[in-house]
C-alpha positions as CSV (number, residue, x, y, z in Angstrom):
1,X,48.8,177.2,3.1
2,X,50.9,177.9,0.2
3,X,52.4,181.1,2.2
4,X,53.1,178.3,5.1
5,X,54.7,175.9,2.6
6,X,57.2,178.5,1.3
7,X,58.1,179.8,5.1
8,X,59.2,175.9,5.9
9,X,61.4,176.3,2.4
10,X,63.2,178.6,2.9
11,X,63.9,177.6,6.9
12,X,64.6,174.1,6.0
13,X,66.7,175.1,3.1
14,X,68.6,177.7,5.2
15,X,68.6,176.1,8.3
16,X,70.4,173.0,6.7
17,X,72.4,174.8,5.1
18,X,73.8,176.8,8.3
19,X,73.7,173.0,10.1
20,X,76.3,171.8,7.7
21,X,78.6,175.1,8.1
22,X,78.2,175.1,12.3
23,X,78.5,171.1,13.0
24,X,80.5,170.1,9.7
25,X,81.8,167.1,12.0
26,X,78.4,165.9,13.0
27,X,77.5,166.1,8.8
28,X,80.1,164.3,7.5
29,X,79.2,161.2,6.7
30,X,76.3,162.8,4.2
31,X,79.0,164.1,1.8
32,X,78.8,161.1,-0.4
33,X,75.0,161.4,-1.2
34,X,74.0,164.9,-2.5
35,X,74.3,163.3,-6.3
36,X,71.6,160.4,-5.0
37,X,69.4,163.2,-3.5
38,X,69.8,165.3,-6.4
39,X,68.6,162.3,-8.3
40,X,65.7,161.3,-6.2
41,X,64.2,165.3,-5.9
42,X,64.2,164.9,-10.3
43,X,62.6,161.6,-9.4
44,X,59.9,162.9,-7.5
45,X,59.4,165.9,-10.0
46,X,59.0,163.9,-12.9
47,X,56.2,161.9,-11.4
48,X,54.4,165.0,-12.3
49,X,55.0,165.3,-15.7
50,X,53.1,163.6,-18.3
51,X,55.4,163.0,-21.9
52,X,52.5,163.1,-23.7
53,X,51.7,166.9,-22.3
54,X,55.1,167.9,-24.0
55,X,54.8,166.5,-27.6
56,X,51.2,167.7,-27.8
57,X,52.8,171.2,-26.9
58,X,55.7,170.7,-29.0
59,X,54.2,169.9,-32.7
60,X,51.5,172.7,-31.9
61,X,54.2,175.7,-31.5
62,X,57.7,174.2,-32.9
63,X,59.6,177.2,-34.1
64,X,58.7,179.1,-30.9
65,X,59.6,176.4,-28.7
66,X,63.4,175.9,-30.7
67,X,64.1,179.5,-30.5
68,X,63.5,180.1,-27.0
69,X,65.7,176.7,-25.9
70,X,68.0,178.2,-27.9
71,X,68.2,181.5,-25.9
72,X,67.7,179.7,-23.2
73,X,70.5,177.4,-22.6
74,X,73.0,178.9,-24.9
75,X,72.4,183.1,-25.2
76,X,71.2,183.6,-21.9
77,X,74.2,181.7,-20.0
78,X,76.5,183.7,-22.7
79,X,75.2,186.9,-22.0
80,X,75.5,186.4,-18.2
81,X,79.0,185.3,-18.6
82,X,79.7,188.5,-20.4
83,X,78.2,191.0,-17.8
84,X,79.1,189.5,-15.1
85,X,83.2,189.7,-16.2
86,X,82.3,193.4,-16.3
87,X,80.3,194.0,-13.4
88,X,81.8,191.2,-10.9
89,X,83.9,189.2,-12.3
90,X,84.8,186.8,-9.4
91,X,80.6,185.9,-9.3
92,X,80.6,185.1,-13.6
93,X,81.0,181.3,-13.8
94,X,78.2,181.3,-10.4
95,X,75.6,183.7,-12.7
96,X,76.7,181.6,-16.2
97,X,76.1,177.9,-14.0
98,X,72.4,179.6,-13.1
99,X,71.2,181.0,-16.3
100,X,72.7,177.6,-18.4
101,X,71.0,174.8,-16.3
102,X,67.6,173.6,-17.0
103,X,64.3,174.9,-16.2
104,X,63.2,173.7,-12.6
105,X,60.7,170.9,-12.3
106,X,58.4,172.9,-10.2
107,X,57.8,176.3,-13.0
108,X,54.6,174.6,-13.8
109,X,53.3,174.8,-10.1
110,X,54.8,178.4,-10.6
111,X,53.0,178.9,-14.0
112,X,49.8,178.0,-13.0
113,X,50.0,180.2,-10.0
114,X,50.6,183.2,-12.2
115,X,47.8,182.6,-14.4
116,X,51.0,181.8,-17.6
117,X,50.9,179.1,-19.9
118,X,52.0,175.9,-18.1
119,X,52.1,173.7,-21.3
120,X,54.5,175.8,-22.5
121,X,56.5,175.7,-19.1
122,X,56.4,172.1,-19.2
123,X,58.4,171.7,-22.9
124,X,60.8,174.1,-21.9
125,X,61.5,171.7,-18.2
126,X,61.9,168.7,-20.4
127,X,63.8,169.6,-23.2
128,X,65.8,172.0,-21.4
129,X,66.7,168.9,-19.0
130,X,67.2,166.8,-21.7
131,X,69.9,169.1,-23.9
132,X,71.7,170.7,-20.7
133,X,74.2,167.8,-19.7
134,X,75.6,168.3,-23.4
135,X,75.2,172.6,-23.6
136,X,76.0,173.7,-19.9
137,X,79.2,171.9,-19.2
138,X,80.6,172.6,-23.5
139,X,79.4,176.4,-22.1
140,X,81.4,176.5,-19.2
141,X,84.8,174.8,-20.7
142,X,84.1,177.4,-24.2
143,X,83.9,180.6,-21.7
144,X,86.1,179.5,-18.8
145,X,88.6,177.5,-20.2
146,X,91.3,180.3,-19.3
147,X,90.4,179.9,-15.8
148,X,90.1,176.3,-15.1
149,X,90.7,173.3,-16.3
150,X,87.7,171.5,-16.3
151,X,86.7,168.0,-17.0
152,X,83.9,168.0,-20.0
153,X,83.5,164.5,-20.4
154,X,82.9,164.3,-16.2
155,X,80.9,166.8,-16.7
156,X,78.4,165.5,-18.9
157,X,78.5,162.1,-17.5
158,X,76.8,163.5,-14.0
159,X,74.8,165.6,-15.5
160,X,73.2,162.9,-17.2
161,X,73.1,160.1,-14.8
162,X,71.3,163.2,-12.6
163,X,68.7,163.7,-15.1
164,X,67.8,160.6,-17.6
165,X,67.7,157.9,-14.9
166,X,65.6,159.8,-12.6
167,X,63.2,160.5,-15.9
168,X,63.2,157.0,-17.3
169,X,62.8,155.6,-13.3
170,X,59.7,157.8,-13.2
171,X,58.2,157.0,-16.3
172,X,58.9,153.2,-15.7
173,X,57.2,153.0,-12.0
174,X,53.7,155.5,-13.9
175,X,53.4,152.2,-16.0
176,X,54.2,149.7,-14.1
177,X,53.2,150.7,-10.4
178,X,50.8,153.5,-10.8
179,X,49.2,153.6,-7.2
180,X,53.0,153.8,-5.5
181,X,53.5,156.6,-8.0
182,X,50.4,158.2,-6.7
183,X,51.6,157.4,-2.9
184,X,54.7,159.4,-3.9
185,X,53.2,162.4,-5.5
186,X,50.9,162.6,-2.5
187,X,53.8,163.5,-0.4
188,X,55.8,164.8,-2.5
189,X,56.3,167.6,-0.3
190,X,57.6,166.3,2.3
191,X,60.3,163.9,1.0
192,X,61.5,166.9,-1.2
193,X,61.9,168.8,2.0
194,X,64.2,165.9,3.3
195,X,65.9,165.7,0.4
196,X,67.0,169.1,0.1
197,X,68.4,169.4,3.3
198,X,70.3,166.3,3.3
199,X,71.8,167.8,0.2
200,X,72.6,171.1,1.5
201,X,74.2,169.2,4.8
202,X,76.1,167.3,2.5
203,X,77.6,169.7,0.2
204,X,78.0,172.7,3.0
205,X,79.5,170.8,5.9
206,X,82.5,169.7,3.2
207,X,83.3,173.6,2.8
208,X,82.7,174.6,6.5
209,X,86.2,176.2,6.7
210,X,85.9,177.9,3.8
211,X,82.5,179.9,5.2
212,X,83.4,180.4,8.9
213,X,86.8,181.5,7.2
214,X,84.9,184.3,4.9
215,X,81.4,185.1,6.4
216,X,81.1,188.0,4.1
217,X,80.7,185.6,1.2
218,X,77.3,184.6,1.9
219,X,76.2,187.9,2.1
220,X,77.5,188.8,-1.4
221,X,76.1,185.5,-2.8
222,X,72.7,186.7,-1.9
223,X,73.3,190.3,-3.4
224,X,74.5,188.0,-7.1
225,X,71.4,185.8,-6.7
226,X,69.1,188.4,-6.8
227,X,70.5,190.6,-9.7
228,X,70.8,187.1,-11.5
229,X,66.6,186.7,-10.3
230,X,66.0,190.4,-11.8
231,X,68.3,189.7,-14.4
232,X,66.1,186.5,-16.1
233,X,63.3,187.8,-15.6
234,X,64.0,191.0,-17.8
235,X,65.3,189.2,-20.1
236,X,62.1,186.8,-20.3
237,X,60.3,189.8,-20.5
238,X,62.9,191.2,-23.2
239,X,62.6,188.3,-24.9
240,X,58.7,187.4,-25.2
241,X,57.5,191.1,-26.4
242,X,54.4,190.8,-28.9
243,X,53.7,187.7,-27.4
244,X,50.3,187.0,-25.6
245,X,50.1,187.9,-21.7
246,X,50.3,184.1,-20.9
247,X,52.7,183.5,-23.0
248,X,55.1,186.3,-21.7
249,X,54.6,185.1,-18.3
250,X,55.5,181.3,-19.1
251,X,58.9,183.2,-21.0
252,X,59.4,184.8,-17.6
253,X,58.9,182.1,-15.3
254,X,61.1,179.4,-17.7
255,X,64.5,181.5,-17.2
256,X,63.6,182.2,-13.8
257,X,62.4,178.6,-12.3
258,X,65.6,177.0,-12.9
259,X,66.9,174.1,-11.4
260,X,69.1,175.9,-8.7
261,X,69.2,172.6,-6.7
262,X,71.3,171.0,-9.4
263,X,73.9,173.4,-10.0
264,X,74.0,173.0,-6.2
265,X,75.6,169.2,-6.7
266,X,76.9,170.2,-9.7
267,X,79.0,172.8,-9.1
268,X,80.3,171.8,-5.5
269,X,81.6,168.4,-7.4
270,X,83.7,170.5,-9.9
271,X,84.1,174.3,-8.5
272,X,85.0,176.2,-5.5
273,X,82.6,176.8,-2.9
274,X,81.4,179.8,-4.2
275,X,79.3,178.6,-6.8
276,X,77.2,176.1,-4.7
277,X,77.2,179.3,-2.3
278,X,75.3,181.0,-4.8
279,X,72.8,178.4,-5.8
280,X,72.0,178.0,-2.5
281,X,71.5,181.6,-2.0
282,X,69.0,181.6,-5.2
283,X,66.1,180.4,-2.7
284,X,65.4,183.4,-1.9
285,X,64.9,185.8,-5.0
286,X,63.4,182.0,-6.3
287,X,60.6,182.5,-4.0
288,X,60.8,186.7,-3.4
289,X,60.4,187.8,-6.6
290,X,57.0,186.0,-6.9
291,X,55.7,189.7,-5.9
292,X,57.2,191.4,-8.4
293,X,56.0,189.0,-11.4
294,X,52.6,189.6,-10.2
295,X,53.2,193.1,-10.4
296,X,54.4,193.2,-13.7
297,X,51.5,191.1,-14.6
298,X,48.9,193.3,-12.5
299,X,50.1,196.5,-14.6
300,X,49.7,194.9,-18.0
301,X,46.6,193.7,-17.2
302,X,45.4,196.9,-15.6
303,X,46.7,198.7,-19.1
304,X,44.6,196.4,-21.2
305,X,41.2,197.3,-19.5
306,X,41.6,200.7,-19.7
307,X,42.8,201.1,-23.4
């Protein structure tokens, strides 16, 4: 089932996407929305996520959890920048927008699949959500103010209507209307599905020309997403070393579950169409390199029982 679920993913997400290129005319009219889909996919996540879950986390392991925010949201999207300028330049503000947004509301599904430490996974989606409409846009206009002139202040103000009204909707409707919340996280799913295409329509139909114009782009997209895929998780692997096998795992799966459908609406408000090309792109090494976590996780464990 789950192998079924992932199929319809990546058709739906790629098959909207290529709608929106082919019959930009016909998708038009969604260009407006993507912002209020974006906001009702964090809607829908956060249903899933209970506060209390967080701070227990939190007050248990508080240095661990500061430190690797702080790499995170801040080294991580630094150190991208940086090889990326060296390596391919023209993809370094598309790898920097992916390795500075926030964790992706679904890593505990993701965590919990790979036998990692989902409480952890769960502070790092919060808080990460929480601090990234004031790191990720100061980020961008620190390491890319040579190249664009980019508005800060717009910047933060979208990232956080995107994020904290969806949140405080979600927690309001738990309280207040708990069997329409259930309803929703019952088919979850399937309004997610929805969502995400009418996003991708939106957003891809508005740069039709540019895609039909340059074909080739979408293929190098896909080549950045995955070396940016490989690239987090090494360095969640770099970066979790002594720690427990759980715990290295949640590391891994917190830098690469990110919220790749945000810097989608993000990035095609403020940037050129390269940069929502590559979030888009990220579906696939966002769902392929499942295999080759479980591989990595397979050796250690395989190691362990015969030392």
């Amino acid at each position: 089932m789950r192998g079924v679920k992932d199929l319809l993913l990546l058709a739906v997400s790629f098959g909207s996407l290529l709608a929106g290129i082919t019959a930009s005319e016909i998708f038009a009219p969604l260009r407006p929305y993507p912002v209020l889909c974006m906001m009702g996919l964090l809607f829908l996540s956060f249903l899933s996520i209970r506060l209390v879950d967080v701070f227990q986390t939190t007050r248990r392991f508080p240095l661990r959890i500061i430190g690797f925010l702080g790499f995170r949201l801040i080294m991580l999207p630094v150190a991208m920048a940086g090889l990326f300028r060296l390596i391919w330049p023209a993809y370094g503000l598309s790898a920097t927008l992916l390795a500075g947004i926030s964790t992706g509301a679904v890593a505990p599904f993701f965590a919990n699949l790979l036998g990692a430490n989902p409480s952890f996974v769960l502070v790092v989606v919060v808080f990460s959500s929480l601090a990234v409409p004031f790191t990720l846009p100061a980020l961008v206009a620190l390491l890319f103010s040579r190249e664009l002139e980019i508005p800060l202040a717009a910047m933060m103000r979208l990232l956080s209507l995107v994020i904290f009204l969806p949140l405080a909707a979600a927690e309001v409707l738990k309280k207040v209307a708990s069997p329409a919340a259930d309803m929703l996280r019952r088919n979850q799913y399937p309004l997610s599905l929805l969502l995400f295409a009418l996003t991708n329509l939106g957003v891809f139909s508005q740069y039709a020309d540019f895609f039909r114009g340059h074909p080739l782009r979408i293929l190098e997209a896909l080549g950045v997403a995955f070396a940016c895929g490989l690239s987090f998780i090494g360095a969640g692997m770099l970066v979790s070393r002594g720690w427990r096998l759980e715990d290295r795992l949640s590391a891994v799966v917190s830098l690469w579950i990110m919220n790749k459908i945000l810097v989608i609406v993000f990035s095609a408000r403020f940037f050129t169409p390269l940069e929502p090309t590559v979030a888009a792109m990220y579906t696939f090494p966002f769902y392929a390199l499942v295999v080759f976590v479980r591989g990595w996780r397979n050796r250690i464990l395989a190691r362990n029982r015969s030392a």
